[in-house]
VMD Tcl script that draws the C-alpha trace (Angstrom):
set ca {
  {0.00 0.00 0.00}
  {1.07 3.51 -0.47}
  {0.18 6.73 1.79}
  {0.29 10.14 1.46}
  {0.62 12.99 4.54}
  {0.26 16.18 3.98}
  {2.87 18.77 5.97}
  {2.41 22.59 6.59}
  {5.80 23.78 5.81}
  {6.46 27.75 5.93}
  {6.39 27.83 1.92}
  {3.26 25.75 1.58}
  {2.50 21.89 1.80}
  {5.17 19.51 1.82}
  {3.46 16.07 1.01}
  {5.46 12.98 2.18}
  {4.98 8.92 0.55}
  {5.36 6.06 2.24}
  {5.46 2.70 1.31}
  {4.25 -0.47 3.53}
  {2.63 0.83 7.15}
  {1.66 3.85 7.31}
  {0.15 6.21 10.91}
  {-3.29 5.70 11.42}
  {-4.08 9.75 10.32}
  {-2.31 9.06 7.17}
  {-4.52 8.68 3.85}
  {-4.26 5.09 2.29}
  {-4.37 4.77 -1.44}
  {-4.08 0.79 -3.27}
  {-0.62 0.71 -5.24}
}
mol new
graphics top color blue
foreach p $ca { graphics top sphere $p radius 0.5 }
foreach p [lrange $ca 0 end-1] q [lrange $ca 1 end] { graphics top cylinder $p $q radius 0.2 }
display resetview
């Protein structure tokens, strides 16, 4: 599975992917 996370960063959104297990919070997309 991959997730995505969106950051605040002081220039915008940062948006981070993970592969495998992922925090609760985080969105869950099918690979």
């Amino acid at each position: 599975m991959i997730c995505y996370k969106l950051l605040e960063h002081p220039n915008g959104l940062a948006l981070l992917v993970c592969c495998g297990n992922c925090e609760v919070e985080w969105l869950l997309f099918l690979c």
